[in-house]
PQR file of N, CA, C, O and H, with PARSE charges and radii, in Angstrom:
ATOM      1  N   UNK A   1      40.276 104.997  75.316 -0.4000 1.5000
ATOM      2  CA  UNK A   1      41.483 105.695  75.709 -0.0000 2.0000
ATOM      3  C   UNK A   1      41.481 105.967  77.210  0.5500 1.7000
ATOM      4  O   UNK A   1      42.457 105.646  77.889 -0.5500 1.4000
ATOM      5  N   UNK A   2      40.501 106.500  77.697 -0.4000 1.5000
ATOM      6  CA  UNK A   2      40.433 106.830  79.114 -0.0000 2.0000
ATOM      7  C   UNK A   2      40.452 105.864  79.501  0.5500 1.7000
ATOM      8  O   UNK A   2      41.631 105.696  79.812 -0.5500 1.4000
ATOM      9  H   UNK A   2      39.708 106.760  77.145  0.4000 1.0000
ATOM     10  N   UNK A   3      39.558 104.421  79.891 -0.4000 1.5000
ATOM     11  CA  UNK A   3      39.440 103.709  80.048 -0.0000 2.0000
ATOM     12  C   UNK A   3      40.891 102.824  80.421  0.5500 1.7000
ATOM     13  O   UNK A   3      41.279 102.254  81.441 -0.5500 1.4000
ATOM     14  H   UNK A   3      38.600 104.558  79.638  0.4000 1.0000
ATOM     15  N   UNK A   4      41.391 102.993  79.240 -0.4000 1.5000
ATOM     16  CA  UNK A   4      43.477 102.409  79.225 -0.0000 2.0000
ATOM     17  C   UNK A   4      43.909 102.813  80.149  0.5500 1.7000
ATOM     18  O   UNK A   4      44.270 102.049  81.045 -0.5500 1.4000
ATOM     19  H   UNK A   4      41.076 103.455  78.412  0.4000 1.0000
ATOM     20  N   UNK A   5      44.054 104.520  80.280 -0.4000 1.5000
ATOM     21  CA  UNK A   5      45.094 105.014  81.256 -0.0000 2.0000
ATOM     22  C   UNK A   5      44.175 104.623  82.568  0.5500 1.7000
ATOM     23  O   UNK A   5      44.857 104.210  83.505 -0.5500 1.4000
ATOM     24  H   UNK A   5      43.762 105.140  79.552  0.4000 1.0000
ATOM     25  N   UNK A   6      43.053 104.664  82.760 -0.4000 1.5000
ATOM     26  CA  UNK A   6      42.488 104.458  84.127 -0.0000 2.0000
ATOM     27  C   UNK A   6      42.717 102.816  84.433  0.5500 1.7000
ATOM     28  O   UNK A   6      42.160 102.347  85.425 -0.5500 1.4000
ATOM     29  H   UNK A   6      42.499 105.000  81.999  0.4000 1.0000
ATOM     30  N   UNK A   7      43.486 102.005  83.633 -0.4000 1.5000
ATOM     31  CA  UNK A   7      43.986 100.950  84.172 -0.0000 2.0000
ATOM     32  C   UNK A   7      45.100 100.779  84.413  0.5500 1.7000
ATOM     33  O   UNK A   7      45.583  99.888  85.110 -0.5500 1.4000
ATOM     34  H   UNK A   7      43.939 102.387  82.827  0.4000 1.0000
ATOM     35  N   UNK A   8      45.781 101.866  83.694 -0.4000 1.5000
ATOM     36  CA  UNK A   8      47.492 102.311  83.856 -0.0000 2.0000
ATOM     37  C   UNK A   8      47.142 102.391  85.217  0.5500 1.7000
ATOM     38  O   UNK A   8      47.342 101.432  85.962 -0.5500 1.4000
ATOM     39  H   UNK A   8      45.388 102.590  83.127  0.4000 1.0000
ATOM     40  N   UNK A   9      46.559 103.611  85.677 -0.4000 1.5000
ATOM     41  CA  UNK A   9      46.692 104.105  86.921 -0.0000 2.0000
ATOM     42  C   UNK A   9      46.193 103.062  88.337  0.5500 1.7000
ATOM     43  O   UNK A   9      46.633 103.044  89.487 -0.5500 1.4000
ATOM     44  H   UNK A   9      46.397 104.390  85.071  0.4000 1.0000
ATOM     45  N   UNK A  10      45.340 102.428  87.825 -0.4000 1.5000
ATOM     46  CA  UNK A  10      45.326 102.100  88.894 -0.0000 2.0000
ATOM     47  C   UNK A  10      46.482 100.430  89.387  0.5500 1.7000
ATOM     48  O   UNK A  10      46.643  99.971  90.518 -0.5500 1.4000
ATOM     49  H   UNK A  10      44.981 102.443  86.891  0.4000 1.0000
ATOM     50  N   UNK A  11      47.050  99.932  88.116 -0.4000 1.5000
ATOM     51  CA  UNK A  11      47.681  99.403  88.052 -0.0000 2.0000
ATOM     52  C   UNK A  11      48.698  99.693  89.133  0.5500 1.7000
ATOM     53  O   UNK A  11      48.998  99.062  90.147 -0.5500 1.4000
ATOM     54  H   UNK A  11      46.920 100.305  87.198  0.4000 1.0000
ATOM     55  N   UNK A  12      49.262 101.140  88.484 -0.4000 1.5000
ATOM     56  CA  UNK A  12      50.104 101.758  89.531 -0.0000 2.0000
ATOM     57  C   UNK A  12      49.859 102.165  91.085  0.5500 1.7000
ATOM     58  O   UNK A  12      50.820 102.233  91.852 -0.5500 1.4000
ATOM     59  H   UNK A  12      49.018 101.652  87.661  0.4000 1.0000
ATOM     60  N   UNK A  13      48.989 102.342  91.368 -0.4000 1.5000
ATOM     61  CA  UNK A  13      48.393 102.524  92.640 -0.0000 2.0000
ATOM     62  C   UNK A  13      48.518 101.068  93.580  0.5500 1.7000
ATOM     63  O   UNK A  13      48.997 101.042  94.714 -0.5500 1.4000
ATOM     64  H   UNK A  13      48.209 102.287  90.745  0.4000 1.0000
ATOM     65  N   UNK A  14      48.050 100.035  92.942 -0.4000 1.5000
ATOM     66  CA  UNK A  14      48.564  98.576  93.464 -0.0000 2.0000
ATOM     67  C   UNK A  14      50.174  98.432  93.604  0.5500 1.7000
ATOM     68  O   UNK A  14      50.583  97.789  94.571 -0.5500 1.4000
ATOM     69  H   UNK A  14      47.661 100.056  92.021  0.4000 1.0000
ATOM     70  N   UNK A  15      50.859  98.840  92.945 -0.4000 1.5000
ATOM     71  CA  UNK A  15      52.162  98.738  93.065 -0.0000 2.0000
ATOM     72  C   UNK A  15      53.311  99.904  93.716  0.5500 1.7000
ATOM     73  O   UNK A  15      54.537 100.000  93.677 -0.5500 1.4000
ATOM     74  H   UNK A  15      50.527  99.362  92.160  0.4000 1.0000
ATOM     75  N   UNK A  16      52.079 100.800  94.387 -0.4000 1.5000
ATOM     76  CA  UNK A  16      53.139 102.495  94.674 -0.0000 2.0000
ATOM     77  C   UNK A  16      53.829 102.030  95.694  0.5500 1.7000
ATOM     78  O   UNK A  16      54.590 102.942  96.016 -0.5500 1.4000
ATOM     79  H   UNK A  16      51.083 100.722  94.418  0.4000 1.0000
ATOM     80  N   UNK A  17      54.032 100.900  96.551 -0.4000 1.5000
ATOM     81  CA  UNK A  17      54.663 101.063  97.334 -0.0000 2.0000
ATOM     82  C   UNK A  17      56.425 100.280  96.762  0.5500 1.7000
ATOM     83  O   UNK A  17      57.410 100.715  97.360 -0.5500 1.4000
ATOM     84  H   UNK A  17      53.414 100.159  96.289  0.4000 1.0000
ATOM     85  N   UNK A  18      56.655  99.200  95.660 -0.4000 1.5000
ATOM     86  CA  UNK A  18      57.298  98.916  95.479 -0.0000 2.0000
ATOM     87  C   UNK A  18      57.996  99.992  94.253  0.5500 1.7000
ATOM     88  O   UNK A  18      59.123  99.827  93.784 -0.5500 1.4000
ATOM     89  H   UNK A  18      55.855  98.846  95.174  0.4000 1.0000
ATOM     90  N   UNK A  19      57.154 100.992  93.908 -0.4000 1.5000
ATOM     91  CA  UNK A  19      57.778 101.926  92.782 -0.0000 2.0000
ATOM     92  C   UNK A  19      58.117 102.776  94.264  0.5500 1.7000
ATOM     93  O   UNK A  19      59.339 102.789  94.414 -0.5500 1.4000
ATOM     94  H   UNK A  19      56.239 101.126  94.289  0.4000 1.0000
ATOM     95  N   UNK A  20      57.619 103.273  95.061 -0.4000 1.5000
ATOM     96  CA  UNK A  20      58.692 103.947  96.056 -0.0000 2.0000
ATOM     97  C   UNK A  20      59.960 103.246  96.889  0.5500 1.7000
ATOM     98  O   UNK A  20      60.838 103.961  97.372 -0.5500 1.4000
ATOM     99  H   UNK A  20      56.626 103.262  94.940  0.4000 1.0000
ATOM    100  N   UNK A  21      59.980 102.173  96.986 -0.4000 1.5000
ATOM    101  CA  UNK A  21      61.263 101.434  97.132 -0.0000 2.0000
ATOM    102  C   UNK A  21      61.972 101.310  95.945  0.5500 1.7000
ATOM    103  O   UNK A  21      63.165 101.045  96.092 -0.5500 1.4000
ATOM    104  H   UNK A  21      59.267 101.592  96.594  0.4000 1.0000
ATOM    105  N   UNK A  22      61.564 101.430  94.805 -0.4000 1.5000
ATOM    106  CA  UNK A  22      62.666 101.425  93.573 -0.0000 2.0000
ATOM    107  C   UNK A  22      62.979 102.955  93.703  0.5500 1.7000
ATOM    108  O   UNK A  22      64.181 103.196  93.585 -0.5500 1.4000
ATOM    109  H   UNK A  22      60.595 101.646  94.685  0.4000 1.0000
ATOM    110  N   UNK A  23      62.378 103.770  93.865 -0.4000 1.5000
ATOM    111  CA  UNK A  23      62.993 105.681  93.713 -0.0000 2.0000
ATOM    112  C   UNK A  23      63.341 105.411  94.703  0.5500 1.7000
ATOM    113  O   UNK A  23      64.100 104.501  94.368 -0.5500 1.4000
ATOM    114  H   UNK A  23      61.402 103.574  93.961  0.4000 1.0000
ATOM    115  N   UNK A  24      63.459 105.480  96.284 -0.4000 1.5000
ATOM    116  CA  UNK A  24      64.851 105.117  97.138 -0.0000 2.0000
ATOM    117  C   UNK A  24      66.016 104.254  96.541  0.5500 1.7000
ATOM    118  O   UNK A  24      67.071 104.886  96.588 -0.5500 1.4000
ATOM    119  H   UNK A  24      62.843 106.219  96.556  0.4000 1.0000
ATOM    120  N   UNK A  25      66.135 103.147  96.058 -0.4000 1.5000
ATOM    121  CA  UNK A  25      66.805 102.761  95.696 -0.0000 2.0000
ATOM    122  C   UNK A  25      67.715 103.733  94.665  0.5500 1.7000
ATOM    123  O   UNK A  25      68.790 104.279  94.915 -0.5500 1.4000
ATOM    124  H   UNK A  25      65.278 102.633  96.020  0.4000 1.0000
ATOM    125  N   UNK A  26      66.952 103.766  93.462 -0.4000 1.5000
ATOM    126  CA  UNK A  26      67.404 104.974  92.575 -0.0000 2.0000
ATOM    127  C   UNK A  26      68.311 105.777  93.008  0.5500 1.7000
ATOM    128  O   UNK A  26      69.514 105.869  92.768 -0.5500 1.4000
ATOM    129  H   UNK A  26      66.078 103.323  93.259  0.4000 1.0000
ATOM    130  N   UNK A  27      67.422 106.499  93.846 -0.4000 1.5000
ATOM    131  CA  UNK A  27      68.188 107.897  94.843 -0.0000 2.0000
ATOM    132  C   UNK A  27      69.753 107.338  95.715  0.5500 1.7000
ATOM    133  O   UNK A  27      70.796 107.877  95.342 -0.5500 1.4000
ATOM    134  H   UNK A  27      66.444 106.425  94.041  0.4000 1.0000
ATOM    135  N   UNK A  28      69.816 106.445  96.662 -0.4000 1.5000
ATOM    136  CA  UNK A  28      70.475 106.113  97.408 -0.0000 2.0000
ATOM    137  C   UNK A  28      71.669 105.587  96.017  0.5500 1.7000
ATOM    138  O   UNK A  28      72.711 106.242  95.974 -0.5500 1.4000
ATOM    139  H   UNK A  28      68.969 106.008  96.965  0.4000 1.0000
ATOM    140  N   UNK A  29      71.509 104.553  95.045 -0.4000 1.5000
ATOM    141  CA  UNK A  29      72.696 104.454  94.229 -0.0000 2.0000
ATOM    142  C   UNK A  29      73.035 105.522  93.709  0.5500 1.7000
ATOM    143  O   UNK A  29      74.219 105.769  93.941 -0.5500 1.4000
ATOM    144  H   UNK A  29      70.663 104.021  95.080  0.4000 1.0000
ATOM    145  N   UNK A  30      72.379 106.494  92.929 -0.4000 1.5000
ATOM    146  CA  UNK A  30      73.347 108.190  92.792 -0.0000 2.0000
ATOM    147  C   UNK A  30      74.006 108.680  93.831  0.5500 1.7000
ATOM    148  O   UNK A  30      75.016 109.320  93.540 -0.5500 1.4000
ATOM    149  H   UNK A  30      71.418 106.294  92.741  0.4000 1.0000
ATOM    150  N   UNK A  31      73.728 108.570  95.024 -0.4000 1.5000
ATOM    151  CA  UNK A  31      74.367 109.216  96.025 -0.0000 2.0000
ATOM    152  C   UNK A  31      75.433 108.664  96.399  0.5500 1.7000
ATOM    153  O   UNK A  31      76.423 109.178  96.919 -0.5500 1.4000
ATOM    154  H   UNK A  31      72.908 108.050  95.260  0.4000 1.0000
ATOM    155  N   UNK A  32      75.192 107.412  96.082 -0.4000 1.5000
ATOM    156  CA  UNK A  32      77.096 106.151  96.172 -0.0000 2.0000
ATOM    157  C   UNK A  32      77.666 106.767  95.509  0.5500 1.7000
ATOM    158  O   UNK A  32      78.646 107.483  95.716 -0.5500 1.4000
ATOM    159  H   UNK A  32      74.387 106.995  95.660  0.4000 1.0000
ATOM    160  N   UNK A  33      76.944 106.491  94.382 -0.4000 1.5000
ATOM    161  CA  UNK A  33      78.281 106.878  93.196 -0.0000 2.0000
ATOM    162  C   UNK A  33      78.698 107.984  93.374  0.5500 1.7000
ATOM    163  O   UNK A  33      79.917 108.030  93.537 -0.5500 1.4000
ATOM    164  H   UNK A  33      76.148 105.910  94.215  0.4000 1.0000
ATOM    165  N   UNK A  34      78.029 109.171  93.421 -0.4000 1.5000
ATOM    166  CA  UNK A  34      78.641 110.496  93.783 -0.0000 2.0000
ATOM    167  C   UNK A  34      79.567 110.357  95.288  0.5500 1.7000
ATOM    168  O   UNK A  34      80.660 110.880  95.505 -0.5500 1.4000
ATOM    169  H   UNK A  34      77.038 109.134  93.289  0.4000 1.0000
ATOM    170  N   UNK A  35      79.069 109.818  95.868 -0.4000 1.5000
ATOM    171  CA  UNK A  35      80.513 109.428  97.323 -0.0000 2.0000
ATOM    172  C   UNK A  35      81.759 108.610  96.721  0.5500 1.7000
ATOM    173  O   UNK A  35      82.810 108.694  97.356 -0.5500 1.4000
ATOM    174  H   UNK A  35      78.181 109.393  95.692  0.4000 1.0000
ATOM    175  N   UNK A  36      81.735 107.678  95.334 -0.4000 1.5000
ATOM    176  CA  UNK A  36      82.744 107.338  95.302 -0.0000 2.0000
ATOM    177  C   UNK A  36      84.021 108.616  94.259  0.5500 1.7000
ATOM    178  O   UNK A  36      85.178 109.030  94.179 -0.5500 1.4000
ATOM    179  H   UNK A  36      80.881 107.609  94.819  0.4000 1.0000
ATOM    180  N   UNK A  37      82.894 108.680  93.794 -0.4000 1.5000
ATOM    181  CA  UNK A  37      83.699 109.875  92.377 -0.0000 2.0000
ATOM    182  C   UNK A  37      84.529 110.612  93.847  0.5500 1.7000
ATOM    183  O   UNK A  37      85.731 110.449  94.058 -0.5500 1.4000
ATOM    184  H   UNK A  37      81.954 108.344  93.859  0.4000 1.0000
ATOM    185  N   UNK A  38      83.865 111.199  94.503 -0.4000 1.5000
ATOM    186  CA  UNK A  38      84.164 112.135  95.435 -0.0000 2.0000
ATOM    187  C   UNK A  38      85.386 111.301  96.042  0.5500 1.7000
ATOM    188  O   UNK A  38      86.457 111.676  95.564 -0.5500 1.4000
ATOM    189  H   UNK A  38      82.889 111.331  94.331  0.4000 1.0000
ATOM    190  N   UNK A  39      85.476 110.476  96.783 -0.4000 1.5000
ATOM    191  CA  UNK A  39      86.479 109.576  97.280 -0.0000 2.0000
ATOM    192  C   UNK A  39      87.905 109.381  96.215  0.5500 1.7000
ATOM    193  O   UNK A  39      89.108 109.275  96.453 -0.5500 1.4000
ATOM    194  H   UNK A  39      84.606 110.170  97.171  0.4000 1.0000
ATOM    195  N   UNK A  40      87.258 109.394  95.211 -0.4000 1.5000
ATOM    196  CA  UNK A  40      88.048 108.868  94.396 -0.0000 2.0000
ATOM    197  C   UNK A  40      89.260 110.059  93.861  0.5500 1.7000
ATOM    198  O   UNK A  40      90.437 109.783  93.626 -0.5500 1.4000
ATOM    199  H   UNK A  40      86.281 109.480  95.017  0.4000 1.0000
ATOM    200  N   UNK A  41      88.483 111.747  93.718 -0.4000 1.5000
ATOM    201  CA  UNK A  41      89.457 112.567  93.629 -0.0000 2.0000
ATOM    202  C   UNK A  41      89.963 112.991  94.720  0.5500 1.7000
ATOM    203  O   UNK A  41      90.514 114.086  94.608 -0.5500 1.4000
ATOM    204  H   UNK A  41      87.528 111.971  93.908  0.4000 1.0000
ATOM    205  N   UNK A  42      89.988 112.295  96.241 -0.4000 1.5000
ATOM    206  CA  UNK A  42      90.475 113.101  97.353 -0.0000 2.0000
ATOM    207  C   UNK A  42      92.194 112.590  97.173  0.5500 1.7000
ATOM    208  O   UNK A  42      92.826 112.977  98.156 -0.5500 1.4000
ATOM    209  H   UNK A  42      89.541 111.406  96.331  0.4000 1.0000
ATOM    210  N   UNK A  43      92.645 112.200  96.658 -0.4000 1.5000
ATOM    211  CA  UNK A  43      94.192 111.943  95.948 -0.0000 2.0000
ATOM    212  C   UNK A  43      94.283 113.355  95.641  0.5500 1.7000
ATOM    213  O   UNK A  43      94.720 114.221  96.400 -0.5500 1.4000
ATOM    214  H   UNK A  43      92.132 111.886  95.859  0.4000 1.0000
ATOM    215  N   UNK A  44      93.863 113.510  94.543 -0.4000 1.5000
ATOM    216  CA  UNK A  44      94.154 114.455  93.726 -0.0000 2.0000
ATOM    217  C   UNK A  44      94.316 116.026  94.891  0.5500 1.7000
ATOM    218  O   UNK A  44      95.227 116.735  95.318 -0.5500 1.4000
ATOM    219  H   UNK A  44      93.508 112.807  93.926  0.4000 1.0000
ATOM    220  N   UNK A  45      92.703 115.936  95.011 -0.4000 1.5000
ATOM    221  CA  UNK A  45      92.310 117.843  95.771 -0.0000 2.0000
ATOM    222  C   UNK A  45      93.633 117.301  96.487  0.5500 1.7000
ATOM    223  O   UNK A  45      94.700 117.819  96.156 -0.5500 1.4000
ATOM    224  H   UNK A  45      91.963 115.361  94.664  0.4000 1.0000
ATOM    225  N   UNK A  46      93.622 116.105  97.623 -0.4000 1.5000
ATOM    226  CA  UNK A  46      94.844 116.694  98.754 -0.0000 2.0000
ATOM    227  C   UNK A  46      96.349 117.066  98.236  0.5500 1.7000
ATOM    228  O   UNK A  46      97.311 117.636  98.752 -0.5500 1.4000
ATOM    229  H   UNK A  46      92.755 115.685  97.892  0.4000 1.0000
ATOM    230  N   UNK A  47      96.064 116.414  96.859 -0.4000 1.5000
ATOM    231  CA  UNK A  47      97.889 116.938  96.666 -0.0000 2.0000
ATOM    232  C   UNK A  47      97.860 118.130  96.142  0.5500 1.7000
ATOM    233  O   UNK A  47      98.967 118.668  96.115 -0.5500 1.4000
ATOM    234  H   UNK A  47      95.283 115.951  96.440  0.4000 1.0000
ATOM    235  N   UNK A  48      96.695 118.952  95.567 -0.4000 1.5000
ATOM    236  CA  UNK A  48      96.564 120.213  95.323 -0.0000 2.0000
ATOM    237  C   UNK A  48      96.764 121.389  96.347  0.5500 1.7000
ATOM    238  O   UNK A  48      97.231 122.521  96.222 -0.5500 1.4000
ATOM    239  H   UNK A  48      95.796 118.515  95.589  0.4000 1.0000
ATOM    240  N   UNK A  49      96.183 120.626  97.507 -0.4000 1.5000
ATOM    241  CA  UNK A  49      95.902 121.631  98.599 -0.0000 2.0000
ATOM    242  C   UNK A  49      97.198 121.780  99.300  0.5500 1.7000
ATOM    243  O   UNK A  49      97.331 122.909  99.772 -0.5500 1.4000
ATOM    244  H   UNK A  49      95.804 119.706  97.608  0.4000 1.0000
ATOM    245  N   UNK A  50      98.409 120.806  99.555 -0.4000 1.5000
ATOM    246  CA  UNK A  50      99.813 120.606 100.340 -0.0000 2.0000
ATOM    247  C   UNK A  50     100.483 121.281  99.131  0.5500 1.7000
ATOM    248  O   UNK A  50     101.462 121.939  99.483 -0.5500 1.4000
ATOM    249  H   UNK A  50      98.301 119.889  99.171  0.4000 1.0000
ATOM    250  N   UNK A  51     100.187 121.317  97.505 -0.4000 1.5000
ATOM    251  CA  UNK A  51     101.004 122.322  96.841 -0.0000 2.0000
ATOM    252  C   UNK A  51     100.933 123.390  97.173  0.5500 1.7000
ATOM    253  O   UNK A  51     101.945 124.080  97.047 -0.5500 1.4000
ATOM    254  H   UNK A  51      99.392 120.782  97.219  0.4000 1.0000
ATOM    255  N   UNK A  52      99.676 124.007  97.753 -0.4000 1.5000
ATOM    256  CA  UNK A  52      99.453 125.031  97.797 -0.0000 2.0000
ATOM    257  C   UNK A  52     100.048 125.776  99.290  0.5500 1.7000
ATOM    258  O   UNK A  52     100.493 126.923  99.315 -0.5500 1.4000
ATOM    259  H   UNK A  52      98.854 123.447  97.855  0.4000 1.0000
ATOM    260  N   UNK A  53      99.985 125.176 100.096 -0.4000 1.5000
ATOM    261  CA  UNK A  53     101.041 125.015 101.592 -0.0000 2.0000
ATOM    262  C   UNK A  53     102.164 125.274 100.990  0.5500 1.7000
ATOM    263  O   UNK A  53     102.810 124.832 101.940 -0.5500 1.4000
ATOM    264  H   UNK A  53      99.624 124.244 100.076  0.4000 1.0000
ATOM    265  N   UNK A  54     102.942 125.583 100.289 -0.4000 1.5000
ATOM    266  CA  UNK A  54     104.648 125.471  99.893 -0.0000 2.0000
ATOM    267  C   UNK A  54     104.692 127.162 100.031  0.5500 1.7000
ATOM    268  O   UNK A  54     105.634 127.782 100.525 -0.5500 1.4000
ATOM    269  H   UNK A  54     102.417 125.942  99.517  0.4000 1.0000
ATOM    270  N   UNK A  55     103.232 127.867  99.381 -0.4000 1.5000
ATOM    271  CA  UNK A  55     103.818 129.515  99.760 -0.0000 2.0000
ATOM    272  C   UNK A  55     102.620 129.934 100.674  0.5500 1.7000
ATOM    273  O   UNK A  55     101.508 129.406 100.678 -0.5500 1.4000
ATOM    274  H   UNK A  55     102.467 127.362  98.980  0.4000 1.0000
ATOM    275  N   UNK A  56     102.921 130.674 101.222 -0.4000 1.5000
ATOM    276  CA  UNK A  56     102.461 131.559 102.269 -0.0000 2.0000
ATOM    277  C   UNK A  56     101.036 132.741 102.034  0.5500 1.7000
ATOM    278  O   UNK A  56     100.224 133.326 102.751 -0.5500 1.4000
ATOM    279  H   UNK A  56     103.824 131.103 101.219  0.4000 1.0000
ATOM    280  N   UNK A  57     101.341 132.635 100.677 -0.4000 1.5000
ATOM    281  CA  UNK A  57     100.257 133.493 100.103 -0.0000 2.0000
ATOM    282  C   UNK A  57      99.091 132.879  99.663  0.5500 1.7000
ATOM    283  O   UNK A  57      98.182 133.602  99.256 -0.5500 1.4000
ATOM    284  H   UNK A  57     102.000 132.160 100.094  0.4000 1.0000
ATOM    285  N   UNK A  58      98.963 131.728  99.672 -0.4000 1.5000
ATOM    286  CA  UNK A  58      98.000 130.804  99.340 -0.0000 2.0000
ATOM    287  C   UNK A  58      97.275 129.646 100.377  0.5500 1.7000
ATOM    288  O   UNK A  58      96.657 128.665  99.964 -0.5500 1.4000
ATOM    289  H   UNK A  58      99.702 131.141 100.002  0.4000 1.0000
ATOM    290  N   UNK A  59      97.489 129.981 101.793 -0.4000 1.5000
ATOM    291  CA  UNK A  59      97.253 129.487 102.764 -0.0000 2.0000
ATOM    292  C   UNK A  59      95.434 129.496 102.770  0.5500 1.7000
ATOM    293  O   UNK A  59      94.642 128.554 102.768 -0.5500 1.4000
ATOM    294  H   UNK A  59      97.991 130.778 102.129  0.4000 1.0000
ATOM    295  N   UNK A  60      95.254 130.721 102.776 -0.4000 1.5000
ATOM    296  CA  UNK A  60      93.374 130.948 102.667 -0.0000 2.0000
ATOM    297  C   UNK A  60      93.064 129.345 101.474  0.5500 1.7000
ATOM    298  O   UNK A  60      92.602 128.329 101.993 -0.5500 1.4000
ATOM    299  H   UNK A  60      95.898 131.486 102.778  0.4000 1.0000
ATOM    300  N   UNK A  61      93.343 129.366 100.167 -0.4000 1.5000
ATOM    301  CA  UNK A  61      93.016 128.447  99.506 -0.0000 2.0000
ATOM    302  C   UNK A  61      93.265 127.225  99.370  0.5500 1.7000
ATOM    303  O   UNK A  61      92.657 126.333  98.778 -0.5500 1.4000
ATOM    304  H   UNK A  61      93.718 130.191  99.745  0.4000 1.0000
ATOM    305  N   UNK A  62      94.593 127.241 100.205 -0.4000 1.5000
ATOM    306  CA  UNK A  62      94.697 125.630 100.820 -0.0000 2.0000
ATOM    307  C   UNK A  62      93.961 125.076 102.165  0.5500 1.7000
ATOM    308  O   UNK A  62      93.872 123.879 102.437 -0.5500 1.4000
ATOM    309  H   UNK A  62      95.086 127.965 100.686  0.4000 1.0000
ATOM    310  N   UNK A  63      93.338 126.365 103.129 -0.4000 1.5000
ATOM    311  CA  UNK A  63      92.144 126.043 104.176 -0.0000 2.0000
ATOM    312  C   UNK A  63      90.611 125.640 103.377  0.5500 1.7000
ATOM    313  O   UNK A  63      89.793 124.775 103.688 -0.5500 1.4000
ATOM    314  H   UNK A  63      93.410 127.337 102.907  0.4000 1.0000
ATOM    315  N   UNK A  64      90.597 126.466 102.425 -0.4000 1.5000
ATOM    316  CA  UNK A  64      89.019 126.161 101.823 -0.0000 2.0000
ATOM    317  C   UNK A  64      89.415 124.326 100.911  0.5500 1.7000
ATOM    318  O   UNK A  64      88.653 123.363 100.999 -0.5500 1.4000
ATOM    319  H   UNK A  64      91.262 127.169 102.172  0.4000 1.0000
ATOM    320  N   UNK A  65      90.312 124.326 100.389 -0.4000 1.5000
ATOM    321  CA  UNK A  65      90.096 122.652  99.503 -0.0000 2.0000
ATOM    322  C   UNK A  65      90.544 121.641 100.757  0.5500 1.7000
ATOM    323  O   UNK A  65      90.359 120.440 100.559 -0.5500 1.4000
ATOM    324  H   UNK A  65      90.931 125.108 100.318  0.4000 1.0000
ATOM    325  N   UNK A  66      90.991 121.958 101.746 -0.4000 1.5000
ATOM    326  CA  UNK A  66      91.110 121.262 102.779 -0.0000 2.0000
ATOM    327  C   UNK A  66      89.679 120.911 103.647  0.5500 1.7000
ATOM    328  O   UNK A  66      89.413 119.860 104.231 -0.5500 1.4000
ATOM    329  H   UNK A  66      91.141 122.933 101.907  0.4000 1.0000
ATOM    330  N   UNK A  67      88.922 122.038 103.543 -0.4000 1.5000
ATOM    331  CA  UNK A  67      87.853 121.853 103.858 -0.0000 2.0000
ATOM    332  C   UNK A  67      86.373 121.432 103.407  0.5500 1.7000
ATOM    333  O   UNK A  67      85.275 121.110 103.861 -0.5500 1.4000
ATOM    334  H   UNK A  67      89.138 122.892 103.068  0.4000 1.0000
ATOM    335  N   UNK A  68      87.131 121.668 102.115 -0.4000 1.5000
ATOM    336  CA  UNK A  68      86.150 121.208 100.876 -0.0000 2.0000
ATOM    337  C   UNK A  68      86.148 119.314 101.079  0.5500 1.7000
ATOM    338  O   UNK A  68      85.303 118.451 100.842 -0.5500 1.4000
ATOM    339  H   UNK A  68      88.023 121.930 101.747  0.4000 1.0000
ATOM    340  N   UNK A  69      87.053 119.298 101.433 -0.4000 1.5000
ATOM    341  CA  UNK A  69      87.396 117.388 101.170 -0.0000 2.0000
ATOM    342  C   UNK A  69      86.958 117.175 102.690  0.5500 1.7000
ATOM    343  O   UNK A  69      86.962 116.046 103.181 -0.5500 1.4000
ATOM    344  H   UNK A  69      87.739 120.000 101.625  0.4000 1.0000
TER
END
């Protein structure tokens, strides 16, 4: 048993540098995708935020989703 994982490991140790280019990778495609989702509702927030421009009393919360985007 020990013997196994101490070949797991060192298996992995030969290869840490291409398992840390796959977790960058990893990392960097979540962060697309979360930039596109994000991209993708700035339609939406901005027409929320110019509704919110129509009264006067809602100016503070049309500065924060304006700034949010």
């Amino acid at each position: 048993m020990i013997d196994t994982l101490c070949t797991e490991c060192s298996s992995l140790i030969e290869h840490h540098e291409k398992i840390q280019v796959l977790s960058a990778v990893h990392y960097n495609l979540g962060k697309t995708l979360q930039d596109v989702e994000n991209i993708a509702a700035l339609p939406n927030e901005a027409a929320e935020a110019e509704e919110l421009l129509c009264d006067d009393m809602n100016l503070l919360q049309a500065r924060f989703h304006f700034a949010s985007m």
